[in-house]
C-alpha positions as a Markdown table, in Angstrom:
| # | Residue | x | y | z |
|---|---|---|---|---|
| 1 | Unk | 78.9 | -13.7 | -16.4 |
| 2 | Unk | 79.6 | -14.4 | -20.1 |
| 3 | Unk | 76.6 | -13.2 | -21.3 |
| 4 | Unk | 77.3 | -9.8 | -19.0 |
| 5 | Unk | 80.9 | -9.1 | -20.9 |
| 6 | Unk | 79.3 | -9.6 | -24.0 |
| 7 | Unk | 76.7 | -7.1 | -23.3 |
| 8 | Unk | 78.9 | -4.6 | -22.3 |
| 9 | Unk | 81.6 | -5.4 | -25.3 |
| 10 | Unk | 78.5 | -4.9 | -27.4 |
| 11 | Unk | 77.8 | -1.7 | -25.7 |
| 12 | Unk | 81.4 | -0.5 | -26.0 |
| 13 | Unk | 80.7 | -1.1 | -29.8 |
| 14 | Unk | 77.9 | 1.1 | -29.9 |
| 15 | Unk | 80.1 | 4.1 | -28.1 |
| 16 | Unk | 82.7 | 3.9 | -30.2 |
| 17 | Unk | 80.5 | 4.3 | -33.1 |
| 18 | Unk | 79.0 | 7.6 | -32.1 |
| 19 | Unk | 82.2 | 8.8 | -30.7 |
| 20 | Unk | 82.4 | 11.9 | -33.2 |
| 21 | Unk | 79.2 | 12.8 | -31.1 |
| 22 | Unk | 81.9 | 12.4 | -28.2 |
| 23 | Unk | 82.2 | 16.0 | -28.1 |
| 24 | Unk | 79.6 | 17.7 | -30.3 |
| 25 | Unk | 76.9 | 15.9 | -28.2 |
| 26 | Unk | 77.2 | 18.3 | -24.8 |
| 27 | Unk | 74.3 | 18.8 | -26.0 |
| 28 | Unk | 73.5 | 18.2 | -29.9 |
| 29 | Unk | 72.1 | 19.6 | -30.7 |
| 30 | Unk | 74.4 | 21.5 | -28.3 |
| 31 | Unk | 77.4 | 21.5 | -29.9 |
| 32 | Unk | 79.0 | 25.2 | -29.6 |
| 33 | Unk | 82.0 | 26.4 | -32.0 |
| 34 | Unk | 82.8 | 28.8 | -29.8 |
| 35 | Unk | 85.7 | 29.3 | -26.9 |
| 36 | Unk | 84.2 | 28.3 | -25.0 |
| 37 | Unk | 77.0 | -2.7 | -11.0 |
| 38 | Unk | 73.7 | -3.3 | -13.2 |
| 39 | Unk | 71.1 | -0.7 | -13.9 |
| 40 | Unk | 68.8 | -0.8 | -10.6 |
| 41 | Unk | 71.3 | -2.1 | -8.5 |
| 42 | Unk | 71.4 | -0.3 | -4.8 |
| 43 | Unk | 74.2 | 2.1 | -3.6 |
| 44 | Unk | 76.6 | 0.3 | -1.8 |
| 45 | Unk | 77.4 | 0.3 | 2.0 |
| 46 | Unk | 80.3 | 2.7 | 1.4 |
| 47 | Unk | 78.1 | 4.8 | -0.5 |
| 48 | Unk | 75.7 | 5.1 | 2.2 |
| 49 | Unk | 78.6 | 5.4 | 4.7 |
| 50 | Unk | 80.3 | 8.2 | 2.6 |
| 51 | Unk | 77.2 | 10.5 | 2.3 |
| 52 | Unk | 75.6 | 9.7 | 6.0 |
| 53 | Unk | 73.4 | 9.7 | 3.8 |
| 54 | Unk | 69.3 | 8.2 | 3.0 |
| 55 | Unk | 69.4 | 4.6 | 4.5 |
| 56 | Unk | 67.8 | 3.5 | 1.8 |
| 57 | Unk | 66.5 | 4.5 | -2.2 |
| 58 | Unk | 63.2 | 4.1 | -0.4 |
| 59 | Unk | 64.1 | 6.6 | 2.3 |
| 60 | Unk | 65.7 | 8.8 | -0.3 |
| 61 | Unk | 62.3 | 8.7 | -2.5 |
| 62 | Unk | 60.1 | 9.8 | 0.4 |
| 63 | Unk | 58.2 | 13.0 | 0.3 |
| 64 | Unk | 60.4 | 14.4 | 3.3 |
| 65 | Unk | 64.0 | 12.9 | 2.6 |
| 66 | Unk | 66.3 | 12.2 | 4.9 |
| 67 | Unk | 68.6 | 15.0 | 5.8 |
| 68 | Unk | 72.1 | 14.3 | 5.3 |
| 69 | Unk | 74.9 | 15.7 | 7.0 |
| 70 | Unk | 75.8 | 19.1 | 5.7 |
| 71 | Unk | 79.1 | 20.7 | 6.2 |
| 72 | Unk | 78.8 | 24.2 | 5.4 |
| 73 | Unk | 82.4 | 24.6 | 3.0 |
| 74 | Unk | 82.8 | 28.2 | 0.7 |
| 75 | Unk | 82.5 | 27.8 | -2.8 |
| 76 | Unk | 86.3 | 28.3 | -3.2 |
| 77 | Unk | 87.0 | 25.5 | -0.6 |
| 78 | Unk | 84.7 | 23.1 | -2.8 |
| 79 | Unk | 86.6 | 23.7 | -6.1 |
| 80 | Unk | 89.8 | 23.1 | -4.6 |
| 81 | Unk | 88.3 | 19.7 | -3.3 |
| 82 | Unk | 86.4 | 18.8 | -6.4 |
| 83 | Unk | 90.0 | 18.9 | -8.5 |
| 84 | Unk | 89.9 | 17.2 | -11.8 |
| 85 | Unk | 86.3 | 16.6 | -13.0 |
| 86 | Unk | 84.8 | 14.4 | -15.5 |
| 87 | Unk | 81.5 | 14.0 | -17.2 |
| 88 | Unk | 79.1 | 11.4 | -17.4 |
| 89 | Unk | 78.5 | 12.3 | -21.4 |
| 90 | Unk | 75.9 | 11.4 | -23.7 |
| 91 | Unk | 73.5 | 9.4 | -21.0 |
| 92 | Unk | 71.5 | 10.9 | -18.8 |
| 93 | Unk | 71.4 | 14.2 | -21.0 |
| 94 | Unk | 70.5 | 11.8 | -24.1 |
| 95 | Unk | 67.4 | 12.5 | -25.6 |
| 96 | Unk | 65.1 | 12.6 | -29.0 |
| 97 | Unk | 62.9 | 9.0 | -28.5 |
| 98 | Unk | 59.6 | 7.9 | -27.1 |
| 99 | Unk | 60.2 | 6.1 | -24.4 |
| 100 | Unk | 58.6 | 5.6 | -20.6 |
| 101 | Unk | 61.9 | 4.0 | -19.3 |
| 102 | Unk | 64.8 | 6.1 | -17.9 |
| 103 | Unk | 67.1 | 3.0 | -18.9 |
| 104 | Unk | 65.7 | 3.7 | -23.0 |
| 105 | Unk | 66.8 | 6.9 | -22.6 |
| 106 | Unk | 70.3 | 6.6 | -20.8 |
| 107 | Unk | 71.4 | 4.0 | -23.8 |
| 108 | Unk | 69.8 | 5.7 | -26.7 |
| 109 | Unk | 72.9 | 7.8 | -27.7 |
| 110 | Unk | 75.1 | 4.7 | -27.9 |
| 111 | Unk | 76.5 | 4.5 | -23.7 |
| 112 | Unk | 76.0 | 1.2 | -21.9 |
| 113 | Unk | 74.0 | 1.4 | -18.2 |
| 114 | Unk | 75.5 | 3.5 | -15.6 |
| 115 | Unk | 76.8 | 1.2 | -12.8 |
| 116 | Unk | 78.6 | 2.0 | -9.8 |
| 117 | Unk | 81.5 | 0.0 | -11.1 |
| 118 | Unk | 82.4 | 2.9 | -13.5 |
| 119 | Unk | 82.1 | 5.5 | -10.9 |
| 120 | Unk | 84.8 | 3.8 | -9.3 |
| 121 | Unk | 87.1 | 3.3 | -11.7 |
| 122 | Unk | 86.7 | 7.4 | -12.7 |
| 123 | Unk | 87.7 | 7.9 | -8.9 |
| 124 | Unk | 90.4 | 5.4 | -9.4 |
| 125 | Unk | 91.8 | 7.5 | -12.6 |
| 126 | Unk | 92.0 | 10.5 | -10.3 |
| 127 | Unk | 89.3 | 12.5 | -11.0 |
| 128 | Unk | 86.9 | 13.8 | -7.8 |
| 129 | Unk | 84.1 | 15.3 | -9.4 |
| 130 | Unk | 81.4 | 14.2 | -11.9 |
| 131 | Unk | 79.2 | 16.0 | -13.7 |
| 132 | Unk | 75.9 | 14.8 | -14.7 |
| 133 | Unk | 73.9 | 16.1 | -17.7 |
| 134 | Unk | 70.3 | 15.5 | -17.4 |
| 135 | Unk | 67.6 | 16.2 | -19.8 |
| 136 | Unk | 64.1 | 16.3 | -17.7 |
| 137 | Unk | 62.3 | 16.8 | -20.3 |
| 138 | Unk | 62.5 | 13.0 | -21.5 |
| 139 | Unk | 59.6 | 11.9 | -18.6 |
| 140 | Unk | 57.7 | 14.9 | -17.8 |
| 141 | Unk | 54.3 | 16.1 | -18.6 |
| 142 | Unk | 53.1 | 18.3 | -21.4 |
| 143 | Unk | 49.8 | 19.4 | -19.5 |
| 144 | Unk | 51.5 | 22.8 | -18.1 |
| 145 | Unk | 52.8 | 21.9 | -15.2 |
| 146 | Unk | 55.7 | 20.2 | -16.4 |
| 147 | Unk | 55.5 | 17.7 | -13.8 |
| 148 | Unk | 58.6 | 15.3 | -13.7 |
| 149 | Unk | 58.1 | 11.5 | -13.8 |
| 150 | Unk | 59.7 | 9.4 | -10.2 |
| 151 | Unk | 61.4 | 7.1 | -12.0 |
| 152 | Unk | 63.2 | 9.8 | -14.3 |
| 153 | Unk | 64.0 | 11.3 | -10.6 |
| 154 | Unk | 65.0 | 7.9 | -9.1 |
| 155 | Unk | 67.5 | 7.4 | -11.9 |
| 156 | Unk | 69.5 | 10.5 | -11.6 |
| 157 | Unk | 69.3 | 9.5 | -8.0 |
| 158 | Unk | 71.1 | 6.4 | -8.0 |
| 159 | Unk | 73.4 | 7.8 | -10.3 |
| 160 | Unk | 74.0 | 10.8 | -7.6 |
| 161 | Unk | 74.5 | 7.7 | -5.0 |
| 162 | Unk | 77.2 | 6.3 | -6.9 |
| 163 | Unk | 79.1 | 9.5 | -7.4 |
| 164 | Unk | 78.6 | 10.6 | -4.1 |
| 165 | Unk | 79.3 | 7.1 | -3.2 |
| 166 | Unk | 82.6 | 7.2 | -4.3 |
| 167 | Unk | 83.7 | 10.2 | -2.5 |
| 168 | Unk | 83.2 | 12.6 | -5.2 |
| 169 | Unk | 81.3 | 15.6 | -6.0 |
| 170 | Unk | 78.2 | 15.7 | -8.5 |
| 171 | Unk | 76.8 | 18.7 | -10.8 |
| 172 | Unk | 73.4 | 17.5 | -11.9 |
| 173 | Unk | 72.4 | 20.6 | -14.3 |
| 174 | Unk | 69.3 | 21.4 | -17.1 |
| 175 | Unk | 71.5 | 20.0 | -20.0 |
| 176 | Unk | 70.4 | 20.7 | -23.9 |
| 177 | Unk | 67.1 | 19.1 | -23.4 |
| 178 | Unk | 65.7 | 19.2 | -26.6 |
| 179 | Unk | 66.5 | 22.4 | -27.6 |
| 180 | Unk | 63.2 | 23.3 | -25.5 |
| 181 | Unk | 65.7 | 26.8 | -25.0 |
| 182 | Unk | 65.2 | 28.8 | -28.2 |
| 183 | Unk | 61.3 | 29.3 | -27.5 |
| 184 | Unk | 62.7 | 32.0 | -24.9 |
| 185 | Unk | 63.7 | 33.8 | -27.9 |
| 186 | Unk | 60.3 | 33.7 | -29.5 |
| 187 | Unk | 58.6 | 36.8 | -30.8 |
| 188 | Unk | 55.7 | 35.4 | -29.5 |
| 189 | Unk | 55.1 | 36.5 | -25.1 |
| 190 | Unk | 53.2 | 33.8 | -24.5 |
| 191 | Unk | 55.5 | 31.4 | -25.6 |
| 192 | Unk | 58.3 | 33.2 | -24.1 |
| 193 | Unk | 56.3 | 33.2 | -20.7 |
| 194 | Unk | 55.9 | 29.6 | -21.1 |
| 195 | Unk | 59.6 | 28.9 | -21.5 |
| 196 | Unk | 59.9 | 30.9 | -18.3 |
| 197 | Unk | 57.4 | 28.7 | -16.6 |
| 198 | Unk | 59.0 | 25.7 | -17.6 |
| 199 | Unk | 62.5 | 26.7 | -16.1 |
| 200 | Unk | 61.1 | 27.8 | -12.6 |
| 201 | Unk | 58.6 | 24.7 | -13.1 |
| 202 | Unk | 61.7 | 22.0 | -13.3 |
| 203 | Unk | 64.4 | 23.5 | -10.8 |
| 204 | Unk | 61.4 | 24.1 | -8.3 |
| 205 | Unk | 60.8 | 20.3 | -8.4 |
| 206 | Unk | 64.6 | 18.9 | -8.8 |
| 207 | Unk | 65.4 | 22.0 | -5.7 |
| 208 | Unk | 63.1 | 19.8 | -3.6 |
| 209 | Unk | 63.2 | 16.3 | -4.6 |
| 210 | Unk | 67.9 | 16.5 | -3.7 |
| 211 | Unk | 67.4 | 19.2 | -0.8 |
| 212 | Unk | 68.7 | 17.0 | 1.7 |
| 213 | Unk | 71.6 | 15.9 | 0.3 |
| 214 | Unk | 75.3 | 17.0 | 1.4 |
| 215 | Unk | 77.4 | 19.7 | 0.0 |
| 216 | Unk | 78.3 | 17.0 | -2.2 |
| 217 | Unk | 75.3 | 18.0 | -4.6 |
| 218 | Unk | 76.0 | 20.7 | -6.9 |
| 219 | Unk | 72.8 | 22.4 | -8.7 |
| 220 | Unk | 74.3 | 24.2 | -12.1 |
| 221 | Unk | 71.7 | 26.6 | -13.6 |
| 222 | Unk | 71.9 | 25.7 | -17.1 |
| 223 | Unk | 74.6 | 24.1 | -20.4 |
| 224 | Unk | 74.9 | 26.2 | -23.0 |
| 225 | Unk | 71.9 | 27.6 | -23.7 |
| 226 | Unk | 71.9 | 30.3 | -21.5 |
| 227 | Unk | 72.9 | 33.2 | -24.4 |
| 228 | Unk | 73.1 | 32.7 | -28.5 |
| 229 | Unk | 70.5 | 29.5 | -28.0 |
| 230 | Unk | 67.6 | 32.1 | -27.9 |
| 231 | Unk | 69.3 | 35.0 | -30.3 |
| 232 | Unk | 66.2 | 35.8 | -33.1 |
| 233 | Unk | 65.0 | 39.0 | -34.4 |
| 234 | Unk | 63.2 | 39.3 | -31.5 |
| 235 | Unk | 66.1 | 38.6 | -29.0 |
| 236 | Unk | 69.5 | 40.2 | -29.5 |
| 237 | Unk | 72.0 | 41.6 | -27.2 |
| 238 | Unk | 71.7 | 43.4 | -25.1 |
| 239 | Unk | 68.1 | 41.1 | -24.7 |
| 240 | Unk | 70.1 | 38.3 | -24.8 |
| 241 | Unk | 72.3 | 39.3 | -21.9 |
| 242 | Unk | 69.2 | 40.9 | -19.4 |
| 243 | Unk | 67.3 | 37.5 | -20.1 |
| 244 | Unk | 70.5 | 35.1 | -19.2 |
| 245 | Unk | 71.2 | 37.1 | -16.1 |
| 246 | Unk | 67.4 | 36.9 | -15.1 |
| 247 | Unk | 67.5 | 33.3 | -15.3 |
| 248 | Unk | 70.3 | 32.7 | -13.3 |
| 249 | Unk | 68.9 | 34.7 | -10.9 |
| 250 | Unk | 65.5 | 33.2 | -11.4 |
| 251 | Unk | 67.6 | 29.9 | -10.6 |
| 252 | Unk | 69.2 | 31.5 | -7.2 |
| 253 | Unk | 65.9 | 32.3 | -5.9 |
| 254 | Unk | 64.1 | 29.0 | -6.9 |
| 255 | Unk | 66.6 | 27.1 | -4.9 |
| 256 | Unk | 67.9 | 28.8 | -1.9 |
| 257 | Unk | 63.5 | 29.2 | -1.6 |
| 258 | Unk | 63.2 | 25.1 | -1.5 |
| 259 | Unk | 64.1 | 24.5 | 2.1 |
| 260 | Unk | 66.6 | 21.7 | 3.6 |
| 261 | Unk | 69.7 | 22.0 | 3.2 |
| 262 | Unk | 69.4 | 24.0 | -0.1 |
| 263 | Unk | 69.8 | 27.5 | 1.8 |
| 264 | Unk | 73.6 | 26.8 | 1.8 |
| 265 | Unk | 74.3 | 24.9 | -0.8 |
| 266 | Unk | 76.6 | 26.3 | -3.8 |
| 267 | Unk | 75.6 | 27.0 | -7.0 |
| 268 | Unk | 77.0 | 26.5 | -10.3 |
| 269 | Unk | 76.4 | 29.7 | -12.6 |
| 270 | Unk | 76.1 | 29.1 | -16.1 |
| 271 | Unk | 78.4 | 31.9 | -18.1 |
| 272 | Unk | 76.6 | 33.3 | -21.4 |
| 273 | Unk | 76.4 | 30.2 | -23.8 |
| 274 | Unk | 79.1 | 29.1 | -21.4 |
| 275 | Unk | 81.6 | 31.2 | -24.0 |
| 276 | Unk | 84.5 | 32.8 | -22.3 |
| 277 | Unk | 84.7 | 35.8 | -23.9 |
| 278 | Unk | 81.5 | 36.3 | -23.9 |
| 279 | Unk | 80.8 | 35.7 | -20.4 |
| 280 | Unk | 83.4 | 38.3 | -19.3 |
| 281 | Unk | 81.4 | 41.2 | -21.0 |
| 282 | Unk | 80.4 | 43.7 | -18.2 |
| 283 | Unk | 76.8 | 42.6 | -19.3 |
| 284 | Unk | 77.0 | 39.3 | -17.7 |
| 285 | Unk | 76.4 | 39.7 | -14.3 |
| 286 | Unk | 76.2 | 37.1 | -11.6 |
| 287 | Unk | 72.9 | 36.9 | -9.3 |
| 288 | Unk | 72.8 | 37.9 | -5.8 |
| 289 | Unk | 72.6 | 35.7 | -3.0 |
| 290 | Unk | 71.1 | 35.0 | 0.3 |
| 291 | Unk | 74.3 | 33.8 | 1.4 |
| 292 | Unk | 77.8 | 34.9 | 0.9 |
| 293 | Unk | 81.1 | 32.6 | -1.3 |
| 294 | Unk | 78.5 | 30.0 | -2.4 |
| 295 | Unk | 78.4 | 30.7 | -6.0 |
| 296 | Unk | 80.8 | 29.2 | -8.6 |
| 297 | Unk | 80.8 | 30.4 | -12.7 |
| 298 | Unk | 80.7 | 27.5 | -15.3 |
| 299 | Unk | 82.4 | 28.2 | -18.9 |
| 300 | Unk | 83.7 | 25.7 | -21.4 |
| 301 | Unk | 87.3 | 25.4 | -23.5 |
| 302 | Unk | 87.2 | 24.4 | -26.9 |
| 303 | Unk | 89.3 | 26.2 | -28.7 |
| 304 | Unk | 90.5 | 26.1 | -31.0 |
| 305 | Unk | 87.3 | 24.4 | -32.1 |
| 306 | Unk | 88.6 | 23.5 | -35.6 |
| 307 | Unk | 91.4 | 21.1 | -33.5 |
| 308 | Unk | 88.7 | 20.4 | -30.1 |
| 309 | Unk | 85.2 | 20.1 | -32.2 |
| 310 | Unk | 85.7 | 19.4 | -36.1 |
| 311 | Unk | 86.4 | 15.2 | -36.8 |
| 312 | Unk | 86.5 | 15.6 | -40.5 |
| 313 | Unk | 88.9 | 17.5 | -42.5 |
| 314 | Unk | 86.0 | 19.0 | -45.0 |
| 315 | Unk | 84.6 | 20.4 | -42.0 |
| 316 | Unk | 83.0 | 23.7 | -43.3 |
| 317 | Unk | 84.6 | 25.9 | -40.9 |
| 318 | Unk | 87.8 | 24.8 | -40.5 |
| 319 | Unk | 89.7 | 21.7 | -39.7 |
| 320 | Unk | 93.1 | 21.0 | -37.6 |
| 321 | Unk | 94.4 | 17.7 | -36.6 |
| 322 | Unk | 97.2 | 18.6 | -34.1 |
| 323 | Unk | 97.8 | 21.4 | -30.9 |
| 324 | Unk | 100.5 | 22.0 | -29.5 |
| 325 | Unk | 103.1 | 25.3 | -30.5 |
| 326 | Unk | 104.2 | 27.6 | -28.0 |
| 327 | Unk | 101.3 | 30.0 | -29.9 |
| 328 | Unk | 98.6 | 27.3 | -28.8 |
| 329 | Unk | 99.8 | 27.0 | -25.6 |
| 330 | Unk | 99.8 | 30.8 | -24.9 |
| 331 | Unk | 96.3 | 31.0 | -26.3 |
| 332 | Unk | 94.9 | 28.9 | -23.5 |
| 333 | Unk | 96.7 | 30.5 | -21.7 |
| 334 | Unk | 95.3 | 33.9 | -22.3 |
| 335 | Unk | 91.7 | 32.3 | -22.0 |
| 336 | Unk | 92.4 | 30.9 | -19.1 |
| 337 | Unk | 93.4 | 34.2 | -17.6 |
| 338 | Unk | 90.4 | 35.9 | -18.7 |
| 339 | Unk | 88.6 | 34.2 | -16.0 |
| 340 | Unk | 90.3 | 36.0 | -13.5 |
| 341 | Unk | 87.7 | 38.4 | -13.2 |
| 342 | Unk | 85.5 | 35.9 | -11.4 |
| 343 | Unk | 87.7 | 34.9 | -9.1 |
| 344 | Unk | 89.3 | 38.1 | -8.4 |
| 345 | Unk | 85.5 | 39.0 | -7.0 |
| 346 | Unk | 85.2 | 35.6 | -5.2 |
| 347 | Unk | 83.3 | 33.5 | -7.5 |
| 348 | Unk | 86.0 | 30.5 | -8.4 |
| 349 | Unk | 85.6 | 29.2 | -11.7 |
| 350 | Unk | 84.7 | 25.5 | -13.1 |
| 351 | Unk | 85.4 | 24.7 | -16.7 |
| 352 | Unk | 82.8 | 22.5 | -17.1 |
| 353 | Unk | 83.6 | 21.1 | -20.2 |
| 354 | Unk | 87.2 | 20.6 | -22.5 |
| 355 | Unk | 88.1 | 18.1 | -24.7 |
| 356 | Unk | 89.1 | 17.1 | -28.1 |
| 357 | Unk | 87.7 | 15.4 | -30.3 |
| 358 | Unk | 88.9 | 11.7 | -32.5 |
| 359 | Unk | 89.1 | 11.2 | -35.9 |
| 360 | Unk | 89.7 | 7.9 | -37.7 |
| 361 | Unk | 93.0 | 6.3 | -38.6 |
| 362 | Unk | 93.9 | 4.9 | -41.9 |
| 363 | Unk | 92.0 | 1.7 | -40.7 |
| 364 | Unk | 88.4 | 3.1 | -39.7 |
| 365 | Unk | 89.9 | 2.7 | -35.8 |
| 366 | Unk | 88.9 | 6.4 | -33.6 |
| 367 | Unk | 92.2 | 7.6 | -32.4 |
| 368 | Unk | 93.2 | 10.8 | -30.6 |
| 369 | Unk | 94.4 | 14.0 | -33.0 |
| 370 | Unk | 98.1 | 14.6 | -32.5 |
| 371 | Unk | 98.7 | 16.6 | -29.3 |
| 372 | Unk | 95.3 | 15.8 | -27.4 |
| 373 | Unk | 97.4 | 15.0 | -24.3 |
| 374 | Unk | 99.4 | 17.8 | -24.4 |
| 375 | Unk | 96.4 | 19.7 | -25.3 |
| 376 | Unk | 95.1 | 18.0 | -21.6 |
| 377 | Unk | 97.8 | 18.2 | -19.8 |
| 378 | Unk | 97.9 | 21.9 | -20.0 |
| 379 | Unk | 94.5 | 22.4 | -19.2 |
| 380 | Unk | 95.2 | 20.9 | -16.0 |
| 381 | Unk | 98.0 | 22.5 | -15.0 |
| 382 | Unk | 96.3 | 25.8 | -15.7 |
| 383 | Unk | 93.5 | 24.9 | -13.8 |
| 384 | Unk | 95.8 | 24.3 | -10.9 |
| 385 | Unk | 97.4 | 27.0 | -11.4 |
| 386 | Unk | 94.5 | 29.4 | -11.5 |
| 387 | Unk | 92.6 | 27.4 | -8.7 |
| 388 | Unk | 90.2 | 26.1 | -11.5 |
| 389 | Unk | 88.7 | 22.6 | -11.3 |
| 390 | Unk | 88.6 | 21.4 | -15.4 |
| 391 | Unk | 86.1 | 18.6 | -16.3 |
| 392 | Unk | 86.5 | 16.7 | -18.9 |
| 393 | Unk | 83.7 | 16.0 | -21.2 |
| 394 | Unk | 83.7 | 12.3 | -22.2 |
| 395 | Unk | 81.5 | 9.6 | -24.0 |
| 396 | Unk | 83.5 | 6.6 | -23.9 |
| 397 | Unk | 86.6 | 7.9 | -25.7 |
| 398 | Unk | 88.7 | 8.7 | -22.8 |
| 399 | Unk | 87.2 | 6.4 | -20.1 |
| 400 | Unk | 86.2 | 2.8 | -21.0 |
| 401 | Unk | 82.8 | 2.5 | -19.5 |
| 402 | Unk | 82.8 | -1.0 | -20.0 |
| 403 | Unk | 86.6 | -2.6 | -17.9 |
| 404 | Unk | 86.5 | 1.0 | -16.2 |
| 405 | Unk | 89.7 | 2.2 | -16.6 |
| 406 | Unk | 91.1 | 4.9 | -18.8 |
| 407 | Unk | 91.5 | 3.7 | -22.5 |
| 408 | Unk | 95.0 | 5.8 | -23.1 |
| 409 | Unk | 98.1 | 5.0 | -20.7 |
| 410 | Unk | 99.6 | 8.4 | -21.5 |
| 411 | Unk | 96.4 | 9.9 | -21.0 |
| 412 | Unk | 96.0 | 7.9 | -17.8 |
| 413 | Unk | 99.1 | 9.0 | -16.2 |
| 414 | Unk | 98.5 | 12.9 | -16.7 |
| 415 | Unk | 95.6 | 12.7 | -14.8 |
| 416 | Unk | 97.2 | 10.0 | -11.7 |
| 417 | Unk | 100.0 | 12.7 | -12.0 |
| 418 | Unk | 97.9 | 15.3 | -11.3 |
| 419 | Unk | 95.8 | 14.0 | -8.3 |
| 420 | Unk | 99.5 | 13.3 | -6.8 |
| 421 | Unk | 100.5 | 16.5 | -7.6 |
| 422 | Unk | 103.7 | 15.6 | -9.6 |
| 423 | Unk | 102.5 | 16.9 | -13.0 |
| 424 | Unk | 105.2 | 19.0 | -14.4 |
């Protein structure tokens, strides 16, 4: 037991470390200045019990899986139940090692092992939705077919389990990924073409492998990268914009195609580079459907990103350590509103990431910039407000992954206040 605290104080060491990649890191390279129990261990009975779900991880490996129970819920009914959100951050997305273990992979941007333990305590702090960055890319083959290693498959999975588990919801999207992204933006066709391949190649396989699992499961098309990650001389809007909206819709197809209980499950849409403003330009479109009120539209809110992204005052474009005026407040406000074109047309809206990042104290400690709960604390009465369910991203500087609870008691209570529906 000793030796188990230690390795997760160690671990907690390691976070806090990289914590200016706390924010940057949704998928840094992915970082956007723009508005936008032990590893291994089994699900536990109440997992299984939650999610009437695979008996077993062997069931829920088999070539056939086990259908869970589906309950056929709009898209709008789904983001009223998933509430407050929060990501998993810098782990399963991690990526830029050699490695053949998922586990080398999960740890190698400074977070300690998942374990069910910490999906409980994020359920505890109020939240009711998790999403999952994933980067396939780490085990999967190079040959052209872009076949995805089990054991990268089985790790998501258990991860899935706990989150599902724990009575939540679970986005499990293509993350960053290595910037694999920009080759769609090559001058070259062929390369292009491949890129193309690649995309259709992964979701065909992650479509099939989760198919029968509940409306629990949330599949989101894409991060960021959908947009200004492929702009070149070659690709420019309105390029940019055509290309986004065929992949989304390349994405539709793919899944709703794959059989189970995919033909009624609800998608997450990726806006362009997840930007707000952009993503409300008439030349975003959202895909058609098979089905009717099953999509949902992802953007992130960091802005301003000088006070959300920049950690260092000699940050070359622009620095602010506090939030809070009646001007800042109206600005997210304003955002905020912006996405009222999606849901005025019946696609409800997820802001997928938000956050702020820490600087350093006079001491070398991390600490929150001045305002960063009023900052969240708006964001979440917005959402409510606009019917929006806000996640927040996270890597260990809001949520202590290691005694599971939430690291700020001010913090803490905006978010207990707001699953009882008393935030004010």
């Amino acid at each position: 037991m000793k030796t188990k605290l230690l390795a997760r104080i160690f671990s907690l060491v390691i976070c806090m470390g990289l914590s200016v990649s706390a924010l940057t890191a949704c998928g840094n390279g992915d970082s956007s200045a723009s508005s936008s129990s032990d590893a291994g261990s089994s699900v536990s009975d109440s997992s299984v019990t939650d999610t009437s779900s695979a008996e077993s991880n062997e069931d829920s490996k088999a070539d056939e899986p086990v259908m869970m129970e589906f309950t056929d819920k709009t898209a709008a009914q789904i983001v009223e139940e998933m509430g407050n959100g929060w990501n998993l951050g810098n782990t399963m997305e991690a990526c830029g090692i050699n490695a053949s273990d998922p586990i080398a992979f999960e740890t190698c941007w400074g977070q300690p092992i998942t374990e069910n333990g910490i999906l409980e305590g994020v359920k505890a702090a109020g939240f009711d939705s998790v999403r999952v960055p994933v980067a396939w890319s780490n085990m999967m083959s190079d040959d052209g077919t872009y076949t995805i290693d089990d054991a990268y498959f089985d790790r998501v999975e258990e991860i899935i389990n706990y989150v599902i588990g724990n009575d939540m919801y679970c986005i499990i999207n293509i993350h960053w990924d290595g910037g694999w992204w920009e080759a769609f933006g090559s001058e070259d066709e062929a390369v292009r073409n491949a890129a193309m391949d690649r995309y259709e190649a992964m979701w065909t396989q992650i479509a099939d492998r989760y198919k029968g699992y509940s409306e629990k499961l949330i599949f989101e098309s894409a991060n960021e990268e959908l947009g200004e990650r492929y702009f070149s001389l070659a690709m420019r809007p309105p390029q940019t914009y055509k290309l986004t909206n065929e992949i989304n819709q390349r994405f539709v197809d793919i899944v709703r195609a794959s059989g189970g209980n995919n033909d009624k499950r609800c998608l997450l849409i990726a806006g362009y580079s997840t930007d707000i403003d952009k993503t409300c330009k008439d030349s975003y479109k959202m895909p058609t459907d098979t089905i009717e009120d099953h999509l949902m539209i992802s953007v992130h809110y960091y802005t301003p990103s000088t006070y959300c992204i920049a950690s260092e005052e000699d940050n070359s474009w622009g620095y602010r350590d506090s939030w809070g005026t009646d001007e800042d407040i109206a600005e997210m406000r304003s955002y905020f509103e912006k996405m009222k074109k999606f849901t005025d047309a019946g696609y409800p809206v997820i802001i997928g990431e938000y956050g702020v990042a820490q600087i350093r104290d006079e001491n070398g400690a991390w600490v929150h910039k001045e305002g960063c709960d009023l900052f969240i604390k708006n964001v979440l009465l917005l959402s409510e407000e606009m019917g929006y369910c806000p996640m927040l991203w996270d890597c260990s500087n809001f949520f202590d992954r290691i005694y599971f609870k939430m690291m700020d008691e001010n913090i803490a209570q905006i978010f207990l206040d707001a699953k009882a529906g008393t935030l004010k």
